[in-house]
C-alpha positions as CSV (number, residue, x, y, z in Angstrom):
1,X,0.0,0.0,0.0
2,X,2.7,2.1,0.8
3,X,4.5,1.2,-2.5
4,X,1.3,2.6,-4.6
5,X,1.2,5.6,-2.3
6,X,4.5,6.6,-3.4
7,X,4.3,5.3,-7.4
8,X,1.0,7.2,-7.1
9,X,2.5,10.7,-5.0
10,X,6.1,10.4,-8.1
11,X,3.6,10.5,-11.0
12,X,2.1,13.3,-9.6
13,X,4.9,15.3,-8.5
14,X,6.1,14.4,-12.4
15,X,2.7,15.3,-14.0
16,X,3.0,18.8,-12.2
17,X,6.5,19.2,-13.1
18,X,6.3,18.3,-16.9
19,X,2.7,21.0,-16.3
20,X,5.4,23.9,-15.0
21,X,7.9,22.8,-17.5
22,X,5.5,22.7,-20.6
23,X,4.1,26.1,-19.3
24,X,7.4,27.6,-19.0
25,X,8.0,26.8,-22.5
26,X,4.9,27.8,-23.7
27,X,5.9,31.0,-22.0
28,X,9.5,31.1,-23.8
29,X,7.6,30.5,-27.0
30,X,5.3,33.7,-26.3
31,X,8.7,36.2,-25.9
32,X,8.6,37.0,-29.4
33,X,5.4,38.8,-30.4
34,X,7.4,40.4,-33.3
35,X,5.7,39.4,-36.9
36,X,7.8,38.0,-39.4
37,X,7.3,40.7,-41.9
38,X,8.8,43.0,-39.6
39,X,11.7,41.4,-38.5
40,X,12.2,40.4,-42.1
41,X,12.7,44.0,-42.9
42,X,15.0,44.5,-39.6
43,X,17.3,42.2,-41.7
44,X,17.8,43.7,-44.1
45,X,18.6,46.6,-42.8
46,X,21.2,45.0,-40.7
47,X,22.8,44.0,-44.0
48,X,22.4,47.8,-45.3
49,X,24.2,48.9,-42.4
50,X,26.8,46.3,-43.0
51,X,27.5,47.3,-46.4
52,X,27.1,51.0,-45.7
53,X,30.1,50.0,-43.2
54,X,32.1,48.4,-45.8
55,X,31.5,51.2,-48.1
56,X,33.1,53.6,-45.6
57,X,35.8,51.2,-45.1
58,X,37.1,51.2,-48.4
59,X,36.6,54.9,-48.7
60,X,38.8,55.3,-45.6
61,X,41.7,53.0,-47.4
62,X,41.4,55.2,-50.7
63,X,42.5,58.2,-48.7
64,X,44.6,56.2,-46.5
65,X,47.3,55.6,-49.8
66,X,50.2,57.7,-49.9
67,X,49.6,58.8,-53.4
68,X,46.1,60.4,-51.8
69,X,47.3,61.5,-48.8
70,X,44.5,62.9,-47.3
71,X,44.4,61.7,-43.8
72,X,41.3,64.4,-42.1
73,X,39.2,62.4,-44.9
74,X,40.7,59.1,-44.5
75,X,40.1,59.8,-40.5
76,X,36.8,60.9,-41.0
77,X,35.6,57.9,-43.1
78,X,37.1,55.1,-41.2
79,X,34.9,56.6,-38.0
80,X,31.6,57.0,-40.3
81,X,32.4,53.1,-40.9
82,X,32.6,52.1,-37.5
83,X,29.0,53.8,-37.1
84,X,27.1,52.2,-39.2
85,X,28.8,48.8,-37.9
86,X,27.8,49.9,-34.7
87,X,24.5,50.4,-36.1
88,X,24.4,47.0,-37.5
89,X,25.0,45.5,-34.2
90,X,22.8,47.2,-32.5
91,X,19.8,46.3,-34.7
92,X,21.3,42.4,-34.2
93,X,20.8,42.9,-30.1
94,X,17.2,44.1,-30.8
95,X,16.0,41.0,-32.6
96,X,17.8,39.2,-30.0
97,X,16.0,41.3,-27.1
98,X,12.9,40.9,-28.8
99,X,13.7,36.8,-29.2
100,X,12.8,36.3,-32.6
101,X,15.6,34.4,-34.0
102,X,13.5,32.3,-36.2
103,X,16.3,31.9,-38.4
104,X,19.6,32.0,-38.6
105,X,21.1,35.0,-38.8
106,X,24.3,33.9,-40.4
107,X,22.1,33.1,-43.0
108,X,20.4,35.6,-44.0
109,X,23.8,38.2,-43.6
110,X,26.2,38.3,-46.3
111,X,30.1,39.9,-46.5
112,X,29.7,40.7,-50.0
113,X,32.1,42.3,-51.6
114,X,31.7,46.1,-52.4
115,X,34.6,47.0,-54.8
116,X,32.6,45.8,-58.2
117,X,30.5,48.4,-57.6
118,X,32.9,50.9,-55.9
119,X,35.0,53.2,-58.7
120,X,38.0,55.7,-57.1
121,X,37.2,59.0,-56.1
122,X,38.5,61.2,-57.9
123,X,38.4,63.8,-54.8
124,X,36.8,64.4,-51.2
125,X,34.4,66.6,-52.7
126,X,32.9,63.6,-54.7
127,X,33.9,61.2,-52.1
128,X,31.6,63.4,-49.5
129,X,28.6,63.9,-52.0
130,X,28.5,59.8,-52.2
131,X,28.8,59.5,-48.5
132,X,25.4,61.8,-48.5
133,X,24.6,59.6,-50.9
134,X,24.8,56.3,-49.3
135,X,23.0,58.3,-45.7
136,X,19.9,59.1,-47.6
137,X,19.8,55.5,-48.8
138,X,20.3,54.1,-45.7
139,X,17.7,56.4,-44.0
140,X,15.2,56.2,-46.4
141,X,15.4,52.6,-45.8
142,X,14.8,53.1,-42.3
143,X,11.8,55.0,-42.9
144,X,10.7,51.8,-44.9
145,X,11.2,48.9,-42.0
146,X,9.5,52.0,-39.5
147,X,6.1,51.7,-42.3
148,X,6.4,48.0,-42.2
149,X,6.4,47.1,-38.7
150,X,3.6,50.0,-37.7
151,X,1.3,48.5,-40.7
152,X,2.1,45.1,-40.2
153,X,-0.9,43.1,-40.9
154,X,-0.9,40.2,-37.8
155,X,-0.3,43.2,-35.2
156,X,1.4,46.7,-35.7
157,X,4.9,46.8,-34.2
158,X,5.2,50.2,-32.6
159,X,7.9,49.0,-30.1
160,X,10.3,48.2,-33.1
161,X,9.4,51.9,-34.8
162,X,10.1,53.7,-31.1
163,X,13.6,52.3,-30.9
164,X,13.9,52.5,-34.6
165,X,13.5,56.9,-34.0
166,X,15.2,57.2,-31.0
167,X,18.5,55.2,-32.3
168,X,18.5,56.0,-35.9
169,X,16.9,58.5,-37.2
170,X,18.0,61.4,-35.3
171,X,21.4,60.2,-36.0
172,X,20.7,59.8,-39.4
173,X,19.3,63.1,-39.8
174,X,22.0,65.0,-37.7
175,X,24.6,62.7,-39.9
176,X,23.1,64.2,-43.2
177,X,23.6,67.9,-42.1
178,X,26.9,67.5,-41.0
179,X,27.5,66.1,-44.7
180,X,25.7,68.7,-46.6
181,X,27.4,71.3,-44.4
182,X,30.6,69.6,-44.9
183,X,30.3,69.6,-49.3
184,X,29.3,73.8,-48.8
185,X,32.0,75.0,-46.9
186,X,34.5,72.4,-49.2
187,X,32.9,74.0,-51.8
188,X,33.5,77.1,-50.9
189,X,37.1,77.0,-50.2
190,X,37.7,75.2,-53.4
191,X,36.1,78.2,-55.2
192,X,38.1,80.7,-53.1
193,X,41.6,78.8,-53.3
194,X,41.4,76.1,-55.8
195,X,43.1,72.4,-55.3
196,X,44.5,74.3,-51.7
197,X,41.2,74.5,-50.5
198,X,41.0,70.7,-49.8
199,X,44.7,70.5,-48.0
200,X,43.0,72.8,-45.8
201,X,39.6,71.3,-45.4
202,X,41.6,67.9,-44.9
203,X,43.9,69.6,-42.0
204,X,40.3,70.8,-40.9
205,X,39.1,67.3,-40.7
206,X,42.1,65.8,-38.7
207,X,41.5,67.9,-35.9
208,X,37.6,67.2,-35.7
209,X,37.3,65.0,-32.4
């Protein structure tokens, strides 16, 4: 009798465990309540900013050369690089805050390779018009994963569009100014003092924090 008391009080206890256990992962399951359309987009914009980043990169090595020389823009570039890197890593520990890891995100990233469809300068002025470029791009397609995730058919995302404006956009924004501001004043001293005006600029840029 005791034996079947005990048998009886283990299934139990088992029964209620494997009840916690299954409602626990029920629970795990529920973390994500981001829509796959949504995080689709988040994706892709991760691989945006990661070829934004590579862009940068190489634009940071063209001015790097010692037949260029021009080391305010090559300074300049290499940190506008590790932005949108930074960027792209910070979208990565959203979809990782928000738990929906679905797939692989090795997968769906890609280290392409940027210099097909990257031609040489031919000077910071055009180098800096590109880079304002490449920003607009980049926020535009911002913009387009914010529209996604707040119309989202299954259920409107406005979590994902909040942290999308309060880390991005501004900074994107702000980041477009400083570039536009950046091609008038070169502008301007090229038009006042010829190839000199972008020595100077250059010094100019070196001793921007």
């Amino acid at each position: 009798m005791k034996v079947l008391v005990f048998f009886f009080g283990l299934m139990t206890c088992l029964y209620l465990v494997n009840a916690d256990t299954c409602k626990l992962s029920n629970s795990m399951a529920k973390l994500s309540d981001m829509v796959d359309e949504c995080s689709n987009h988040i994706r892709g914009q991760i691989q945006k900013e990661i070829d934004a980043s590579m862009h940068y990169l190489l634009m940071g090595a063209h001015f790097s050369q010692d037949r260029v020389n021009r080391p305010g823009f090559a300074k300049f570039f290499f940190h506008a690089a590790s932005e949108e890197r930074e960027h792209a890593y910070k979208l990565m520990q959203y979809l990782l805050m928000r738990g929906h890891m679905k797939h692989n995100l090795l997968e769906t990233i890609q280290l392409k390779s940027v210099t097909a469809e990257t031609k040489p300068w031919a000077n910071g002025l055009e180098a800096l018009n590109k880079a304002l470029e490449l920003e607009k791009f980049v926020t535009n397609s911002i913009l387009n994963v914010m529209e996604v995730c707040e119309k989202a058919k299954e259920k409107n995302d406005y979590h994902a569009v909040d942290y999308l404006i309060n880390e991005f956009l501004d900074e994107q924004y702000k980041g477009q100014r400083d570039l536009a501001g950046k091609i008038s004043e070169l502008n301007r001293m090229e038009h006042a003092q010829g190839s000199l005006g972008e020595f100077l600029f250059d010094k100019k840029l070196l001793k921007e924090a």
